[in-house]
DRENTORKOL-3810 file (N, C-alpha, C; in nm, 4 decimals):
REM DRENTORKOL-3810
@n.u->0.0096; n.v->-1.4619; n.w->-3.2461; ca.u->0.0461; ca.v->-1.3238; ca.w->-3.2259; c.u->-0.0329; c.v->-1.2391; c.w->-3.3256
@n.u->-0.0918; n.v->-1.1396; n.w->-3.2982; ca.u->-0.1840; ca.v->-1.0428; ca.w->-3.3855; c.u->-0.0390; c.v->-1.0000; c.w->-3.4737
@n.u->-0.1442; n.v->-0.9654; n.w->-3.5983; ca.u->-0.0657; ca.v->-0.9606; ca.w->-3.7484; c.u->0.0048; c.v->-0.8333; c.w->-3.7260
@n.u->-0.0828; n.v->-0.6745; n.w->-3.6232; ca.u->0.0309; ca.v->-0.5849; ca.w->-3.6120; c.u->0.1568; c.v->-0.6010; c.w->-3.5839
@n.u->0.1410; n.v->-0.7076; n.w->-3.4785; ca.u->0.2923; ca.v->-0.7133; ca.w->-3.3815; c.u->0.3880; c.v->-0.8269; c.w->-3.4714
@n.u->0.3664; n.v->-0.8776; n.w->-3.5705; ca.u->0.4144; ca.v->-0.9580; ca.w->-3.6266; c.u->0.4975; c.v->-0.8216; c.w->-3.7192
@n.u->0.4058; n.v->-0.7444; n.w->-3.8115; ca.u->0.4729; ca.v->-0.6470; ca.w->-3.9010; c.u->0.5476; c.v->-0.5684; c.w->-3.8224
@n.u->0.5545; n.v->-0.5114; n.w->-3.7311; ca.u->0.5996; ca.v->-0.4087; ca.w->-3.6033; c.u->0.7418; c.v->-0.5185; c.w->-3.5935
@n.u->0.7852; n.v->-0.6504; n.w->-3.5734; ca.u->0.8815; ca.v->-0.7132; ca.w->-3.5668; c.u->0.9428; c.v->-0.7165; c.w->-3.6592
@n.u->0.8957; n.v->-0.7743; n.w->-3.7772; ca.u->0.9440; ca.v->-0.7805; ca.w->-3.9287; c.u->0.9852; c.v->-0.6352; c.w->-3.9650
@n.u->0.9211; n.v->-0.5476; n.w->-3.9605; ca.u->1.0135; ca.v->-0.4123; ca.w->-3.9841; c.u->1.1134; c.v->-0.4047; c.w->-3.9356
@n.u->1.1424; n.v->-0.4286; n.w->-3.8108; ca.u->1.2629; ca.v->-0.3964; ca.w->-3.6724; c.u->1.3643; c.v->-0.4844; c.w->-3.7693
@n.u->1.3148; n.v->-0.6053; n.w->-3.7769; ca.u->1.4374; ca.v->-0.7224; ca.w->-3.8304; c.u->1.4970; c.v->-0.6804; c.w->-3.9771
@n.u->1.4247; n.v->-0.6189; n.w->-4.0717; ca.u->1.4265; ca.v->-0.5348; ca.w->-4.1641; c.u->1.5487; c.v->-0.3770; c.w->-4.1357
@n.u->1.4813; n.v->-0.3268; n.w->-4.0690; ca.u->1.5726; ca.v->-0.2505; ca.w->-4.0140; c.u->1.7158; c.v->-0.2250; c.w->-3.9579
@n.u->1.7276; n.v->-0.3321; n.w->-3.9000; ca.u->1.8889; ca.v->-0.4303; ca.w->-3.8088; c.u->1.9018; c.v->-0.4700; c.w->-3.9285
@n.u->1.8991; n.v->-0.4813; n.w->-4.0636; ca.u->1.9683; ca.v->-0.5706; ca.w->-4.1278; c.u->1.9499; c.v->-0.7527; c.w->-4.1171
@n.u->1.8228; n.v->-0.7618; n.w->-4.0333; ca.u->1.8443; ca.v->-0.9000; ca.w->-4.0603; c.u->1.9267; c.v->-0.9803; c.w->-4.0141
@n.u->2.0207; n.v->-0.9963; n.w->-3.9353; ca.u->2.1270; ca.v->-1.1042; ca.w->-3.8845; c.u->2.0956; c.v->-1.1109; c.w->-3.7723
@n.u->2.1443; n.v->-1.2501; n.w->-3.7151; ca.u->2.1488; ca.v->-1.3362; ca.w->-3.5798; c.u->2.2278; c.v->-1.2044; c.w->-3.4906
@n.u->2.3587; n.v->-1.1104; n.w->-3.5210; ca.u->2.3718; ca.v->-1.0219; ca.w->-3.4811; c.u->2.3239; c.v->-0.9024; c.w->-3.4002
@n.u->2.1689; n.v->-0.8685; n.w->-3.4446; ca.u->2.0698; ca.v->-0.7663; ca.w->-3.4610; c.u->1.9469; c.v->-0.8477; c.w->-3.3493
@n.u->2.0054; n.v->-0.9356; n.w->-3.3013; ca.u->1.8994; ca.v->-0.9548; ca.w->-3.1888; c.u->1.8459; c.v->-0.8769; c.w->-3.0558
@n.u->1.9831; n.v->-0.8355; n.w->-3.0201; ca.u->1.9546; ca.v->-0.7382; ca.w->-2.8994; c.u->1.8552; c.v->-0.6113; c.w->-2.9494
@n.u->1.8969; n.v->-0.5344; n.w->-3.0819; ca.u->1.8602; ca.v->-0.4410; ca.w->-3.1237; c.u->1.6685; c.v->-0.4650; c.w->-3.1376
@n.u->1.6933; n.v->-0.5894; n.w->-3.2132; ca.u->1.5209; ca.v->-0.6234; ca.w->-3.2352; c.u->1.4362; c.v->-0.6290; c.w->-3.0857
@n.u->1.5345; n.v->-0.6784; n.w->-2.9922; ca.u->1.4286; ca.v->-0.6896; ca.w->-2.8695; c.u->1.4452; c.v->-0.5706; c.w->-2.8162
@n.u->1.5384; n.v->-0.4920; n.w->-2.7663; ca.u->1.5031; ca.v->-0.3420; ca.w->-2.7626; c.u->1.3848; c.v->-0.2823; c.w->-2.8504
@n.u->1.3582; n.v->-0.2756; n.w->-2.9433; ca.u->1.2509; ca.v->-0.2083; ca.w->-3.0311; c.u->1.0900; c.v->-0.3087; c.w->-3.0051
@n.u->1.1155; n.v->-0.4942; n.w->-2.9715; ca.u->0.9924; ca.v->-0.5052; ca.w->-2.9058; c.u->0.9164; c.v->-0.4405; c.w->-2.7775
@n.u->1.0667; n.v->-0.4072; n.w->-2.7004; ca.u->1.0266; ca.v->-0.4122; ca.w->-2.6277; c.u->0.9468; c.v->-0.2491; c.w->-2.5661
@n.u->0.9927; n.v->-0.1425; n.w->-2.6540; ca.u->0.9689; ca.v->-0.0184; ca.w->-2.6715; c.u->0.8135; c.v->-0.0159; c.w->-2.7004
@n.u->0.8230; n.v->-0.1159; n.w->-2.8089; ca.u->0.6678; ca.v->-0.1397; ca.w->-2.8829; c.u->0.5834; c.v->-0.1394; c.w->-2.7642
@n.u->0.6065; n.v->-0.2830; n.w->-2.7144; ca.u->0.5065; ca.v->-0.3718; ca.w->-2.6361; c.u->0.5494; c.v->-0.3742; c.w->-2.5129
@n.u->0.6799; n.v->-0.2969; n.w->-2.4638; ca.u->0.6326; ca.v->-0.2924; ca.w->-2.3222; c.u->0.7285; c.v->-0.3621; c.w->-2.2344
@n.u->0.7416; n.v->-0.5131; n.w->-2.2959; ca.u->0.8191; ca.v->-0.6130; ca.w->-2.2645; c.u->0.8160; c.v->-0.7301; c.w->-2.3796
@n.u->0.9362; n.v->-0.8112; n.w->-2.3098; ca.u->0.9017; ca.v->-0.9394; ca.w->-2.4426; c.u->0.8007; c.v->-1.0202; c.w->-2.4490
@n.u->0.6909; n.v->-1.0588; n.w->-2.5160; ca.u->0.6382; ca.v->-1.2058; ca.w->-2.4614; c.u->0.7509; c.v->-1.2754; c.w->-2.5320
@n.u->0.6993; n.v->-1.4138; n.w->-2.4484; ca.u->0.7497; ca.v->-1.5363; ca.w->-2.5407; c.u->0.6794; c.v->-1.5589; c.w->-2.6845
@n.u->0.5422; n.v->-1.5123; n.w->-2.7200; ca.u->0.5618; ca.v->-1.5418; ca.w->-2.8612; c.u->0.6509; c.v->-1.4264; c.w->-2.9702
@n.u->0.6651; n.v->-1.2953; n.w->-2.9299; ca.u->0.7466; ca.v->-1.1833; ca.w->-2.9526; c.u->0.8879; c.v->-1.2338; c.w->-2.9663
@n.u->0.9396; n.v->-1.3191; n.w->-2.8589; ca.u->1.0796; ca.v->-1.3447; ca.w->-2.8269; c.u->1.0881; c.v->-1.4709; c.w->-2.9986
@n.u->1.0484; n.v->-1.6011; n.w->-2.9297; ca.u->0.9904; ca.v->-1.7291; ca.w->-3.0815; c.u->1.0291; c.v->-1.6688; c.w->-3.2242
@n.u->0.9305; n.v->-1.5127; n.w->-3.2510; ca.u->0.9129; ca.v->-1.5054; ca.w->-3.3899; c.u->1.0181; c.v->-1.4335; c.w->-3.4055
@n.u->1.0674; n.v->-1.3469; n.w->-3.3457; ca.u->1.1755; ca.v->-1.3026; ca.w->-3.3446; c.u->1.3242; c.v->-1.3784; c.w->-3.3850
@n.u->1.3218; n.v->-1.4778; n.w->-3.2959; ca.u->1.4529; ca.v->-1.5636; ca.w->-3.2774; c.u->1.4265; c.v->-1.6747; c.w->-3.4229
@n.u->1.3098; n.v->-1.7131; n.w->-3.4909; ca.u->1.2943; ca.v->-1.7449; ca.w->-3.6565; c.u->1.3364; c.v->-1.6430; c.w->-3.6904
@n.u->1.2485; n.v->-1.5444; n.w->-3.7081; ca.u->1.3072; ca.v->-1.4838; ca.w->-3.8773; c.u->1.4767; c.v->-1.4765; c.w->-3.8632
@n.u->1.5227; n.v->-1.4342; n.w->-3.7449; ca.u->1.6912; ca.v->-1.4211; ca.w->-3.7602; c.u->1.7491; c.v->-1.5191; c.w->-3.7279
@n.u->1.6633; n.v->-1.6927; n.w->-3.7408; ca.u->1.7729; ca.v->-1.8224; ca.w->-3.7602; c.u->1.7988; c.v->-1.8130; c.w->-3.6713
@n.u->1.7700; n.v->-1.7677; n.w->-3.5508; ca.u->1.8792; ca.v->-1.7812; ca.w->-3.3814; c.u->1.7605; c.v->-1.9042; c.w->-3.3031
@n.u->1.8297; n.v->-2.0010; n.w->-3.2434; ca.u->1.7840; ca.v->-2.1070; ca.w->-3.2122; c.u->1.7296; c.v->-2.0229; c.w->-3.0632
@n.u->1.6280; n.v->-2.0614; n.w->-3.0296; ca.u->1.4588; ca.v->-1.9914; ca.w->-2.9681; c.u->1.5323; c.v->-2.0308; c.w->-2.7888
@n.u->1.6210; n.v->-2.1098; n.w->-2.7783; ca.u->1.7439; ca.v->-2.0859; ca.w->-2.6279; c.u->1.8104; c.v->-1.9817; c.w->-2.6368
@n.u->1.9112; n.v->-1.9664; n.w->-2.7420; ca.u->2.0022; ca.v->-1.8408; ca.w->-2.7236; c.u->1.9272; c.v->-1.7388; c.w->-2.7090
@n.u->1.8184; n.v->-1.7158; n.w->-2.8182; ca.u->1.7180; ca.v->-1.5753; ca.w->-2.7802; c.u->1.6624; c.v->-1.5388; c.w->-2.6392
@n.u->1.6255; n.v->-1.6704; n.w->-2.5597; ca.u->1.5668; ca.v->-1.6482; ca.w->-2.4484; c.u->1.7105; c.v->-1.6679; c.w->-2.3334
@n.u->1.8246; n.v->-1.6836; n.w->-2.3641; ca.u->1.9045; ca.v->-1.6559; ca.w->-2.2760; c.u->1.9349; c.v->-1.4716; c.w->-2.3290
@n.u->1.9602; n.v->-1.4518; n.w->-2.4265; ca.u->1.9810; ca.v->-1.3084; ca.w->-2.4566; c.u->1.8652; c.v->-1.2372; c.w->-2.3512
@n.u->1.7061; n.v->-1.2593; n.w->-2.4030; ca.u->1.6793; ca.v->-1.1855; ca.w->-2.3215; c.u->1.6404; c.v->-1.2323; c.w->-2.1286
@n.u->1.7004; n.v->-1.2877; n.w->-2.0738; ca.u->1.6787; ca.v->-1.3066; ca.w->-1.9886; c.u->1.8544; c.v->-1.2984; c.w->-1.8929
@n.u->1.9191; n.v->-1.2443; n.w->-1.9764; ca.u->2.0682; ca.v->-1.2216; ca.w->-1.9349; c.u->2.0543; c.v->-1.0669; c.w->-1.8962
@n.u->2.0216; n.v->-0.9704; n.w->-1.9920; ca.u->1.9966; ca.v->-0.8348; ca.w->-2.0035; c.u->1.8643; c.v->-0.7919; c.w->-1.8812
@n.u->1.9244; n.v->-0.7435; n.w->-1.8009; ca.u->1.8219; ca.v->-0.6475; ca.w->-1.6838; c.u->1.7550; c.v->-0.5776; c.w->-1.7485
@n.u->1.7561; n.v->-0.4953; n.w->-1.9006; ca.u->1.6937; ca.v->-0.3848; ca.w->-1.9707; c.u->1.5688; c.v->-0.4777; c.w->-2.0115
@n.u->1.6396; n.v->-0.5736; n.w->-2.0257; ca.u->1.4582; ca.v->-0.6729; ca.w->-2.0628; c.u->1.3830; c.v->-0.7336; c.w->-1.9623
@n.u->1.2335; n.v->-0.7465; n.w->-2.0179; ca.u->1.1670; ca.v->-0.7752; ca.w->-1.9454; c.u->1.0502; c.v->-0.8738; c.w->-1.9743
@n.u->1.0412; n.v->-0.9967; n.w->-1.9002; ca.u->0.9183; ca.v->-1.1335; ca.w->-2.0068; c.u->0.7784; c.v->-1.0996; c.w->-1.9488
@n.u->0.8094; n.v->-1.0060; n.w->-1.8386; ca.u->0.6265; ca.v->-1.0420; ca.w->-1.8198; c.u->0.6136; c.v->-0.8813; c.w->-1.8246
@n.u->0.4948; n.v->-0.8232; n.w->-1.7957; ca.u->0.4615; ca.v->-0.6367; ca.w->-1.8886; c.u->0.4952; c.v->-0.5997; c.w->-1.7566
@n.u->0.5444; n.v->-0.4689; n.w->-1.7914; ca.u->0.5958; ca.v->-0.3781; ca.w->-1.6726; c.u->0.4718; c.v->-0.2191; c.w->-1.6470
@n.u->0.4458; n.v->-0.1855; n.w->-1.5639; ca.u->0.3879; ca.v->-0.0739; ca.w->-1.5151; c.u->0.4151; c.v->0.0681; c.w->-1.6464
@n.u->0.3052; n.v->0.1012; n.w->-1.6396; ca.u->0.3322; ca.v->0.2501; ca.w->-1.7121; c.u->0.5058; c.v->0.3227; c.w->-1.6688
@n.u->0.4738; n.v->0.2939; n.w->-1.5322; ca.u->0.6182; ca.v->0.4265; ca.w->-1.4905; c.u->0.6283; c.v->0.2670; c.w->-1.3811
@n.u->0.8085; n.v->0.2655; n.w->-1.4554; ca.u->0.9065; ca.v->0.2005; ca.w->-1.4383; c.u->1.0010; c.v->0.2351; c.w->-1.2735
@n.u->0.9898; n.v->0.2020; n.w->-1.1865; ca.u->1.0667; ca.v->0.2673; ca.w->-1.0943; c.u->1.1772; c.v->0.1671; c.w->-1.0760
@n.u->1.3181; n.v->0.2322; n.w->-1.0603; ca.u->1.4381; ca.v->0.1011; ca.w->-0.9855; c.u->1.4870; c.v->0.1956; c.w->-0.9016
@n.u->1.4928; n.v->0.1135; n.w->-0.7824; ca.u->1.5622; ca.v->0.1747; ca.w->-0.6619; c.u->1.6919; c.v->0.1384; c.w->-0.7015
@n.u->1.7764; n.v->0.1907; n.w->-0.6369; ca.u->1.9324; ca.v->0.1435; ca.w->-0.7156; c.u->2.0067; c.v->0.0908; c.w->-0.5241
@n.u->2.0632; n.v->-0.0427; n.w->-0.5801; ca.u->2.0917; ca.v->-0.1069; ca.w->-0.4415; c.u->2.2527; c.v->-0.1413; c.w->-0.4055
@n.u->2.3220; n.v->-0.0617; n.w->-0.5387; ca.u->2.4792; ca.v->-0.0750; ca.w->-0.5345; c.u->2.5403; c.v->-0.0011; c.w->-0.3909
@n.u->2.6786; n.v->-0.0376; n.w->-0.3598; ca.u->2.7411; ca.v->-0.0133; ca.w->-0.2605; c.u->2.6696; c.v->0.1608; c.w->-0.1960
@n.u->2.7270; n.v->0.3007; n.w->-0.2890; ca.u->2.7063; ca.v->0.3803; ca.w->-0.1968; c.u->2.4810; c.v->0.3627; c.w->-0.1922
@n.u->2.4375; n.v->0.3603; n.w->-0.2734; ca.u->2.2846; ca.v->0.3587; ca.w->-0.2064; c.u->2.2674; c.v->0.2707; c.w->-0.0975
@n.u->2.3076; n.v->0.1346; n.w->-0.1045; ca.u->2.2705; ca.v->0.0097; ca.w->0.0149; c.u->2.3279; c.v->0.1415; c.w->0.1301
@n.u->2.4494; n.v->0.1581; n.w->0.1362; ca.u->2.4817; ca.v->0.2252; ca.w->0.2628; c.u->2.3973; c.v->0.3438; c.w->0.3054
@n.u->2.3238; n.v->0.4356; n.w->0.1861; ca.u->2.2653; ca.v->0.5344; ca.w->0.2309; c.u->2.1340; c.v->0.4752; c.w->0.2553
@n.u->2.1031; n.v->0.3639; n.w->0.2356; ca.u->1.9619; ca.v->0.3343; ca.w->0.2856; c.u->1.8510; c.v->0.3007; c.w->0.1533
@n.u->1.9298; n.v->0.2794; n.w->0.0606; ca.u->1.8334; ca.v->0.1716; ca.w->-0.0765; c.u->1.7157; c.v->0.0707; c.w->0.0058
@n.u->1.8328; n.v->0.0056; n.w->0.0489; ca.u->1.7368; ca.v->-0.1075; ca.w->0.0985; c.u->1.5822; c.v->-0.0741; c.w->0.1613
@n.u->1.6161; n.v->0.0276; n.w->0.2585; ca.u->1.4814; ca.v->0.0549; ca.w->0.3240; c.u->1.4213; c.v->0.1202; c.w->0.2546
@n.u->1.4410; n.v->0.2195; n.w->0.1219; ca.u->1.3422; ca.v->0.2764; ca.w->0.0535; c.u->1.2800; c.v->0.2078; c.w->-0.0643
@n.u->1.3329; n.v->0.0557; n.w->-0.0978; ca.u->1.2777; ca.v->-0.0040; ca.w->-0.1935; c.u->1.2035; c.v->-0.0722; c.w->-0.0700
@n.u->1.1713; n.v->-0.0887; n.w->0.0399; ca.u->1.0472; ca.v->-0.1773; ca.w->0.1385; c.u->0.9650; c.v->-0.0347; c.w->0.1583
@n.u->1.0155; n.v->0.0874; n.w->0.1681; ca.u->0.9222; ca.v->0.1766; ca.w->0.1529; c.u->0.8003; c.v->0.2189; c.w->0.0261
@n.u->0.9125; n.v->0.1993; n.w->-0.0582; ca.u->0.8007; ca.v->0.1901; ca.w->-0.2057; c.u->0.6799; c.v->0.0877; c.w->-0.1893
@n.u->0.7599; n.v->-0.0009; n.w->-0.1731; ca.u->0.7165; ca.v->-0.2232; ca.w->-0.1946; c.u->0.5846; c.v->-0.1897; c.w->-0.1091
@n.u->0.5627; n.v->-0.1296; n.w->0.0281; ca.u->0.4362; ca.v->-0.1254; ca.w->0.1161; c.u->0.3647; c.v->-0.0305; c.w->0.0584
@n.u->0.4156; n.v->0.1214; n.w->0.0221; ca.u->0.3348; ca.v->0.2215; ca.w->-0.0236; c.u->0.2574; c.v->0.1816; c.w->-0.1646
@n.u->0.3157; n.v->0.1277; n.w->-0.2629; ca.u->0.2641; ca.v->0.0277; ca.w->-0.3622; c.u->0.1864; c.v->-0.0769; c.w->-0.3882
@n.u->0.2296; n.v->-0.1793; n.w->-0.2423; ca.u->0.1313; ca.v->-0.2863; ca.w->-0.2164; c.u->0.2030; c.v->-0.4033; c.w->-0.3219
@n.u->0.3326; n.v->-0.3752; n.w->-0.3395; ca.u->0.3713; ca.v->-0.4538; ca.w->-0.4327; c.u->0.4997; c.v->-0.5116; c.w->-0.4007
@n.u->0.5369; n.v->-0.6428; n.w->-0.4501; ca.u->0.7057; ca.v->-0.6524; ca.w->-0.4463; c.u->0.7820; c.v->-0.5994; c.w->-0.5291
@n.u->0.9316; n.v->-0.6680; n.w->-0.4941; ca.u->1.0039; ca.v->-0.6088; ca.w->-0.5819; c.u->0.9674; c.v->-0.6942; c.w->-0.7085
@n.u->1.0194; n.v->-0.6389; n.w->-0.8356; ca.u->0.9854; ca.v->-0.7185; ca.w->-0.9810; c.u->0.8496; c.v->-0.7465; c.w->-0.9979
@n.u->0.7492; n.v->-0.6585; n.w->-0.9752; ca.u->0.6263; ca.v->-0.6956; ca.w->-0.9554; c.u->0.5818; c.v->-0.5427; c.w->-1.0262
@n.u->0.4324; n.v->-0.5569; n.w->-1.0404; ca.u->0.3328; ca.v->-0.4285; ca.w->-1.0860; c.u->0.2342; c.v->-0.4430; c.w->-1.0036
@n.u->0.2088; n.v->-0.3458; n.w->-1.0315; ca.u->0.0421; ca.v->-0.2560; ca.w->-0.9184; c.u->-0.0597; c.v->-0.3285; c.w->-0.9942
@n.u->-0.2134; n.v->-0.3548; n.w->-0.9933; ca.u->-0.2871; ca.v->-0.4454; ca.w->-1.0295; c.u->-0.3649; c.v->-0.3277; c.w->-1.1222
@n.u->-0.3264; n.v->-0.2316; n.w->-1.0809; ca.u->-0.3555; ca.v->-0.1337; ca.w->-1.2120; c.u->-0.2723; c.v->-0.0847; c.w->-1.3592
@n.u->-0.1913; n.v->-0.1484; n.w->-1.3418; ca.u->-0.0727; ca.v->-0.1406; ca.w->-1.4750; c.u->0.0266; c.v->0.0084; c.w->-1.4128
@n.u->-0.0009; n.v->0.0799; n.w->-1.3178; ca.u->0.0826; ca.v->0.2318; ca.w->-1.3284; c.u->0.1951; c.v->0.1582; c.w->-1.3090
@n.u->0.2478; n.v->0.1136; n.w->-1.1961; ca.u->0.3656; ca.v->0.1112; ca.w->-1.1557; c.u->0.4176; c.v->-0.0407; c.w->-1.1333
@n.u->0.5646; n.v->-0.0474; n.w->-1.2250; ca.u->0.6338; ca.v->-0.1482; ca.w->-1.1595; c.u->0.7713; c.v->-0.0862; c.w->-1.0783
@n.u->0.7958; n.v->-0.2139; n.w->-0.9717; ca.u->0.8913; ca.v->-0.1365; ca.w->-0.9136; c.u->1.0604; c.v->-0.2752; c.w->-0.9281
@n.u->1.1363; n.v->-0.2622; n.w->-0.9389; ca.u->1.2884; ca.v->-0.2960; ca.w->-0.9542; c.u->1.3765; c.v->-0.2322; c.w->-0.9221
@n.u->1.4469; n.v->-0.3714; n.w->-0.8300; ca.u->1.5479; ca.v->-0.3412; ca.w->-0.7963; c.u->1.7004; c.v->-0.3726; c.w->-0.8622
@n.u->1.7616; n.v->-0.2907; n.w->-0.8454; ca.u->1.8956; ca.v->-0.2556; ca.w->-0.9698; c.u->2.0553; c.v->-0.2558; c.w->-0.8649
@n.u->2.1565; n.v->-0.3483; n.w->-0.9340; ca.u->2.3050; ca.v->-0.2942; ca.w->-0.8877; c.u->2.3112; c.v->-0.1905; c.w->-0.9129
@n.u->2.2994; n.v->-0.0964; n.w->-1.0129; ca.u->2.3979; ca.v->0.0204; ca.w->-1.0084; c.u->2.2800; c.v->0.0572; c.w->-1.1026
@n.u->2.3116; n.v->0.2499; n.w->-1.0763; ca.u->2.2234; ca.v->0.3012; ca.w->-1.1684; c.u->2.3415; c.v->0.4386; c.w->-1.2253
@n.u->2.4278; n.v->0.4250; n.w->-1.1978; ca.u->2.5642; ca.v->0.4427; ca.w->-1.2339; c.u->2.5787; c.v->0.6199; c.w->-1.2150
@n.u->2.5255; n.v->0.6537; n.w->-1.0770; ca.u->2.5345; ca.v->0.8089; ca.w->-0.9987; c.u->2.5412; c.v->0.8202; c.w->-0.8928
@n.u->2.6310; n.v->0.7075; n.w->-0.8100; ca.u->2.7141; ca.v->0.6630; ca.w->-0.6848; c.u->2.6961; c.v->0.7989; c.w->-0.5924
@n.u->2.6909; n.v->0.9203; n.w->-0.6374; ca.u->2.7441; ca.v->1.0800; ca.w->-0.5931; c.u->2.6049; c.v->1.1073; c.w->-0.5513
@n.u->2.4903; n.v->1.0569; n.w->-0.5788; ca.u->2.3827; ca.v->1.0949; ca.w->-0.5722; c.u->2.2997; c.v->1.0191; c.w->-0.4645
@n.u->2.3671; n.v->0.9289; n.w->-0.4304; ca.u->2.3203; ca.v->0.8039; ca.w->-0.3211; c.u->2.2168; c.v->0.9026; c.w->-0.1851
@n.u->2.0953; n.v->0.8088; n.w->-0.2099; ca.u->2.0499; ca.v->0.6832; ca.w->-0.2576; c.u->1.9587; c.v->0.7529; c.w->-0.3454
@n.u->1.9497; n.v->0.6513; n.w->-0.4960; ca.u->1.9026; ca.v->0.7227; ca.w->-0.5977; c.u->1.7760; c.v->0.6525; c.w->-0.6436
@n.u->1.6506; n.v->0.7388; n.w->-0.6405; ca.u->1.5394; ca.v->0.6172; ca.w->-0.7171; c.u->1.5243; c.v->0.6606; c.w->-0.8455
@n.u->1.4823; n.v->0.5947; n.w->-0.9609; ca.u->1.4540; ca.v->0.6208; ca.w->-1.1201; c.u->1.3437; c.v->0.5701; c.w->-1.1341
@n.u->1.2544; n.v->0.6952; n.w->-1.1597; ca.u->1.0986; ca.v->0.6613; ca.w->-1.2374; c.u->1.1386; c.v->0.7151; c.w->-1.3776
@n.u->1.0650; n.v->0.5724; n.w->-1.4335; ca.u->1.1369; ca.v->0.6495; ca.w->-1.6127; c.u->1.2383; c.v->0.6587; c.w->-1.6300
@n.u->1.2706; n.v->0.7827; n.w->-1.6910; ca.u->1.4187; ca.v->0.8056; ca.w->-1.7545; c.u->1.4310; c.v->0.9301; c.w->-1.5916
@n.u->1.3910; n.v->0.9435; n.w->-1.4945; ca.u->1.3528; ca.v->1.0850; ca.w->-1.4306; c.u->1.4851; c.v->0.9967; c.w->-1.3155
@n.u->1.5649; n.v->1.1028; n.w->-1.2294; ca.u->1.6401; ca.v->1.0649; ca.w->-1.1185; c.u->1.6416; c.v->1.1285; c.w->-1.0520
@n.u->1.5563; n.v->1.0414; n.w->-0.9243; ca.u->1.5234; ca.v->1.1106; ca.w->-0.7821; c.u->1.6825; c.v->1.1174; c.w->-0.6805
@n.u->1.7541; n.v->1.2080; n.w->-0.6435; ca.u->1.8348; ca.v->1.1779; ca.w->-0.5858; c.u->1.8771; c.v->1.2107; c.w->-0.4598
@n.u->1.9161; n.v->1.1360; n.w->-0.3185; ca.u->1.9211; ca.v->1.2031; ca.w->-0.1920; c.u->1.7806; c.v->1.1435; c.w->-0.1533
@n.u->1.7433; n.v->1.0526; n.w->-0.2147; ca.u->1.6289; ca.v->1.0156; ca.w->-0.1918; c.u->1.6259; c.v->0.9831; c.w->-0.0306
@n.u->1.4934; n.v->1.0208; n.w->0.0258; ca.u->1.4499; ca.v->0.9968; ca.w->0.1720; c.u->1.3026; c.v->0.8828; c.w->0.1593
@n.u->1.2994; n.v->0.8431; n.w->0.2700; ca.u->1.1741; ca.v->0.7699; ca.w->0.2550; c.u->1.0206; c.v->0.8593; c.w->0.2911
@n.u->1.1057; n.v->0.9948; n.w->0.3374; ca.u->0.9557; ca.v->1.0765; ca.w->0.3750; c.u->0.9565; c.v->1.1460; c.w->0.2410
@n.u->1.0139; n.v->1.1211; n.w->0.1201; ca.u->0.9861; ca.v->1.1804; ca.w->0.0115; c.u->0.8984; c.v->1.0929; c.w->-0.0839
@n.u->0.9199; n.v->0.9466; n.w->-0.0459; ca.u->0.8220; ca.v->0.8585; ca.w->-0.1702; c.u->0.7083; c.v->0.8875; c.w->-0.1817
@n.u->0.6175; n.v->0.9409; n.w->-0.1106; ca.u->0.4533; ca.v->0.9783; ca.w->-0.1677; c.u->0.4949; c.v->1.0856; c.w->-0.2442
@n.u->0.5827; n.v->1.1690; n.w->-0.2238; ca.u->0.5588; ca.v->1.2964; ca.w->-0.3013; c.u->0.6258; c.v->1.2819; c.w->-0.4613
@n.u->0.7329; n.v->1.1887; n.w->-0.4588; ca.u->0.7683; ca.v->1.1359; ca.w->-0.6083; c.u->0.6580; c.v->1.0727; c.w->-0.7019
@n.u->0.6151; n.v->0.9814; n.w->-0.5770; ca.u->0.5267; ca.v->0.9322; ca.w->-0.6470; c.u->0.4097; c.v->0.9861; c.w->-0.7074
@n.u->0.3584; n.v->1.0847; n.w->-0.6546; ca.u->0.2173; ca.v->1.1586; ca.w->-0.6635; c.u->0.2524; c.v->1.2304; c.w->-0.7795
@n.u->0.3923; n.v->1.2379; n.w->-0.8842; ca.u->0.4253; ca.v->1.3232; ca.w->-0.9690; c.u->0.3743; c.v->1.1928; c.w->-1.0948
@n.u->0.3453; n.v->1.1154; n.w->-1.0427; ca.u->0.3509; ca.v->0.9670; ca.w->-1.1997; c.u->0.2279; c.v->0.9042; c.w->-1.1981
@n.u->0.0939; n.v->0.9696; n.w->-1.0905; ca.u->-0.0345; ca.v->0.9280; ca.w->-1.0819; c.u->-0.0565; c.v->0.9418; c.w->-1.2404
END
């Protein structure tokens, strides 16, 4: 692992205080860093805080907020809980998936966009809801995805 991303960790673990506790917190802040976890990110991590290098990789592979392989500049999750599936999630995450050229849990071969699919994005009222970023598309239609999208070129 390059010596930045080693100090960039060691600060974080520094920061949390150091305990087996402060794991979630440390991989949140890798993952801010870098994007997502690697596995050598996840390893050095799960040493310095004594957490045996399974529990770390069940931590992050339990948590939907994490991610092991790199995700797209702009993050999209279609949200596929009860009221979106009914308003039509389903067909606008195969609308993205073709307009993208991509699957679900997958990235564009240019790094912009990954796309994920999500239970709940917890705005039931807003069905069917897509999230680029922190941004929430809502009432979403499928004759609207080029035009969301054309906002994250």
């Amino acid at each position: 692992m390059e010596p930045g991303k080693k100090k960039s960790i060691d600060a974080s673990i520094k920061k949390h205080k150091s305990s087996a506790k402060s794991l979630i917190a440390v991989f949140q802040d890798i993952q801010k860093q870098q994007g997502y976890l690697s596995e050598e990110a996840v390893r050095y991590a799960a040493d310095k805080l004594k957490v045996p290098a399974s529990r770390a990789f069940a931590v992050a592979t339990f948590y939907s907020a994490f991610s092991l392989i790199p995700r797209g500049r702009n993050t999209i999750d279609v949200c596929l809980g009860t009221a979106c599936h009914i308003k039509g999630g389903g067909r606008i995450a195969e609308r993205i998936s073709r307009h993208l050229q991509i699957k679900p849990e997958d990235r564009t071969r240019d790094g912009r966009f990954s796309l994920h699919t999500v239970r709940c994005l917890g705005c039931c009222a807003l069905a069917p809801v897509v999230k680029v970023n922190n941004d929430i598309h809502a009432d979403t239609t499928q004759d609207r995805i080029s035009s969301i999208l054309e906002k994250y070129q």
